[in-house]
N, C-alpha and C positions, 0 to 999 in steps of 0.2 A: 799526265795522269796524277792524280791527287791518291795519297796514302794517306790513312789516320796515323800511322808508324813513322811516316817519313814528312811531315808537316811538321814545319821548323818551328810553326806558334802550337803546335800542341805536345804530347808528353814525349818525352826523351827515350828514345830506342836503348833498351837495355840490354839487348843480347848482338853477337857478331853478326848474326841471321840478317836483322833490320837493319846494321850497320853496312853490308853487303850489297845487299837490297835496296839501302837509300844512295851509295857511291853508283850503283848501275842506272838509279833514275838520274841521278844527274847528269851522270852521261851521256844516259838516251837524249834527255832535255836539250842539248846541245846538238844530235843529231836530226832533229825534228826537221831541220831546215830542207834538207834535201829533198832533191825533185821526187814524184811517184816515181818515175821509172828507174832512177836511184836506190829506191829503197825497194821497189821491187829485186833486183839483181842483187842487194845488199842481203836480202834476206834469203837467195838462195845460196850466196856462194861464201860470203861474210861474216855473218851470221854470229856473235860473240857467243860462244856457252854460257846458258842458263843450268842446268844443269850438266856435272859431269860424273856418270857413273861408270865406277871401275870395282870388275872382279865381285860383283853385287849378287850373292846367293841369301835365299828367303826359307826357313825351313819353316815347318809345322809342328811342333810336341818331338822335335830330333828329325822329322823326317824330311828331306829334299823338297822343297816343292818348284824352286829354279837356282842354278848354279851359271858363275863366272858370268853374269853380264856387266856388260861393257859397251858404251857409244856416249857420244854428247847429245843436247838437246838445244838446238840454233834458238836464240833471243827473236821474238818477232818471228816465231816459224810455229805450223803445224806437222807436230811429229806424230806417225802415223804407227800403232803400235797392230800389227797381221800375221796373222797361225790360228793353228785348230784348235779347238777349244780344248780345256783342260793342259795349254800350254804356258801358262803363267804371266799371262799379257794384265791380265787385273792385279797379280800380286806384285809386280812391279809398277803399277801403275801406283799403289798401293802405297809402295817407298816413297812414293816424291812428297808426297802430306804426312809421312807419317802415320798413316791409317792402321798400317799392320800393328801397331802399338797396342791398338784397340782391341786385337786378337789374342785371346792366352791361349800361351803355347810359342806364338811367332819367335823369333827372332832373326836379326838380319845381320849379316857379315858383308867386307867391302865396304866401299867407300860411294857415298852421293855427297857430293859440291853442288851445294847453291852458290850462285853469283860468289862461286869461289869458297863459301865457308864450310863449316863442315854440317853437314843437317843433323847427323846423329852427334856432334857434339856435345861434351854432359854439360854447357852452358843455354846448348837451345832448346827454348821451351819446346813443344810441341803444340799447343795452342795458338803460341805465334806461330807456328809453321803451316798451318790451317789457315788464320787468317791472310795469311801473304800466296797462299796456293790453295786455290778454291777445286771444289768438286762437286760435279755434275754427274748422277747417275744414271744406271739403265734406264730404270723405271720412274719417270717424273713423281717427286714426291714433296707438293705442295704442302702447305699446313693447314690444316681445317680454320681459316682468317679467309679474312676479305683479302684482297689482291694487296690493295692496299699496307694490309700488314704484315702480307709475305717477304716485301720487298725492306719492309722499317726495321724487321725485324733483328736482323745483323748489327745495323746501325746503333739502334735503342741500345741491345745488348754491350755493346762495343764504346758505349758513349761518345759517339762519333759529332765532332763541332757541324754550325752548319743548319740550313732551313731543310727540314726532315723532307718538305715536300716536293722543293728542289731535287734533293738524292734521292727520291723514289721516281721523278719524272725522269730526271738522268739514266736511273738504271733502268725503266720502259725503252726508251729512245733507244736505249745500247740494244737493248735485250730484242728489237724488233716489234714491240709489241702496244707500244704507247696511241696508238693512232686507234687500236684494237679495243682498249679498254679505257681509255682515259675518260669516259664519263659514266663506269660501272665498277670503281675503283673500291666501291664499298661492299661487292657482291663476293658470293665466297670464291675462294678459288677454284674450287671442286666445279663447279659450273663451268670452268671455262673448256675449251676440246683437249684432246692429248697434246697436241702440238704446241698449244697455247702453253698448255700447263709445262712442257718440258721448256721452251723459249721465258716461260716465269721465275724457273729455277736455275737457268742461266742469270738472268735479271738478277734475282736476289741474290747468287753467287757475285755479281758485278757490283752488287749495291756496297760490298766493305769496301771495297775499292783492292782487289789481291793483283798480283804481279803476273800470276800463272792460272792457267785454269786446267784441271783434268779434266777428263770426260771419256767416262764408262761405256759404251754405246749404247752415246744419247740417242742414237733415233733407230734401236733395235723393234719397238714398239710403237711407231709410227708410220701413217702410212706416208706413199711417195711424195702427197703435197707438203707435206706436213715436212718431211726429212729435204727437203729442198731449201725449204728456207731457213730450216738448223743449218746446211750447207754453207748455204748466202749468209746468212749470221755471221761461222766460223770464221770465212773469210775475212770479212769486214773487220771481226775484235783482231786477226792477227795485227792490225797496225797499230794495237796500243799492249794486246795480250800477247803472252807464248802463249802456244795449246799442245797436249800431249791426248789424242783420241786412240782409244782402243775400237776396233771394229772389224767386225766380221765380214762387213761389204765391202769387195774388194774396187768395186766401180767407185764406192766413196771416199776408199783410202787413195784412188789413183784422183780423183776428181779437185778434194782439197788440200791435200797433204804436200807439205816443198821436201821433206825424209821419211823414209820408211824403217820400220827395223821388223823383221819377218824372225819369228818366233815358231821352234819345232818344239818336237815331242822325243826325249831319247828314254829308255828302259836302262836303269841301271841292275846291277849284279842280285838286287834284293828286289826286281822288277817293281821300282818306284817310277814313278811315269814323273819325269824331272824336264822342267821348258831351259831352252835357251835358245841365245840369236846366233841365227846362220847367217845371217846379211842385216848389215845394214847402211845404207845409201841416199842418193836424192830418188826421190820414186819416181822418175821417171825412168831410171836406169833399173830401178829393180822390176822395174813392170816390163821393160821392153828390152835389156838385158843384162840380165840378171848375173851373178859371178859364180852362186853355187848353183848347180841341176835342181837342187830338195826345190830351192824359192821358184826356179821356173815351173817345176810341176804344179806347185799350190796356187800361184797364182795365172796360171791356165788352165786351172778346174783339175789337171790328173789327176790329182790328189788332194782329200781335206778333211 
């Protein structure tokens, strides 16, 4: 996987972030060799931290909105982020890029380690922290462009080296979608169905070329064909991506996910409705047996 940040013939990584970032590609680059079924096992049980977050609470204007999380996030894994809504699975999802930045009012206490360094560092940009960890929303939200320029447009921005048309067919190919559009490349994107449009805004997340990808629940708003092949997608990027999916579907988070982290609801003393994780595990153990009661209820329907 080619980085604009970590390409030796282009501009020099300025921050720990990219320098972190670039020692992890090399090393994966080494690891390439290994059998599928190698790197299958490797990525459940093996797994290097990509992120590590410890003791990670997120308020709002002073108020709670998650306290003390803690868990890693396996390299080359989908991490499956399940709980009731209004349990803080998006503001955490939030920390990994930096988003809650974007919010006044936020701020975040604890610690997240990218590929070891520190993310909230006062030496990391948070721009570059964006572009090395892309995100994918609820709601697919194309750009009123042709397809075409939905996918150029990171790039362009980015001054990315390179035959532009090259990296926009590359990021179709990833994105599942090239076979779909490749000869109405100039039509807008608003045209194309939900499905499409949400697999386009993966594409053009892929097209800067980032390290990680979040994803808000991407296929909250799609229907079953459609959320199938965001599925088949996910699978597939995990061999060059991490992925950290939030989702309501619990058949989805058992389907693609190799870790789960199951996210409650507790009532503090000022009845703030504050998330943290009860469990967290390989999801096949939290689906089939679980360590706390709270996860086996939510994820049996008792409760949600």
């Amino acid at each position: 996987m080619t980085d604009p940040q970590r390409d030796p013939e282009g501009p020099p990584a300025h921050d720990a972030l990219s320098e972190a970032a670039a020692r992890s590609a090399r090393h994966t680059a080494v690891e390439t060799h290994v059998t599928p079924e190698r790197h299958e096992r490797a990525s459940r049980t093996d797994a290097r931290p990509i992120f590590e977050i410890d003791s990670v609470s997120v308020f709002y204007s002073g108020t709670p909105a998650v306290r003390e999380i803690g868990f890693h996030v396996g390299e080359n894994e989908i991490t499956a982020l399940i709980g009731p809504s209004g349990c803080g699975k998006s503001t955490l999802l939030r920390c990994l890029n930096r988003m809650n930045d974007l919010i006044p009012g936020a701020t975040v206490e604890g610690s997240v380690r990218y590929h070891g360094a520190d993310l909230y560092g006062p030496k990391v940009d948070p721009v570059q922290v964006r572009k090395l960890i892309g995100m994918v929303f609820q709601k697919p939200n194309p750009f009123p462009k042709s397809i075409y320029d939905n996918i150029a447009f990171g790039p362009r921005v980015l001054g990315m080296k390179g035959d532009l048309d090259e990296i926009v067919e590359r990021a179709l190919r990833r994105g599942a979608l090239w076979d779909e559009v490749k000869d109405r490349l100039d039509e807008n994107a608003y045209g194309m169905s939900g499905g499409q449009q949400q697999r386009l805004c993966i594409a053009r997340c892929m097209a800067i070329e980032p390290d990680v990808i979040l994803m808000d629940e991407p296929c909250s708003a799609l229907d079953p064909i459609s959320t199938g092949k965001i599925e088949d997608l996910m699978l597939e990027l995990k061999e060059n991506y991490s992925i950290v999916i939030v989702t309501h579907n619990m058949q989805q988070a058992a389907r693609v996910s190799d870790r789960t982290a199951f996210f409650t609801v507790d009532l503090d003393e000022d009845d703030h409705r504050i998330g943290r994780v009860v469990e967290f595990d390989d999801t096949e153990k939290v689906f089939t047996n679980p360590s706390d009661p709270r996860t086996e209820a939510y994820v049996t329907g008792k409760v949600g």
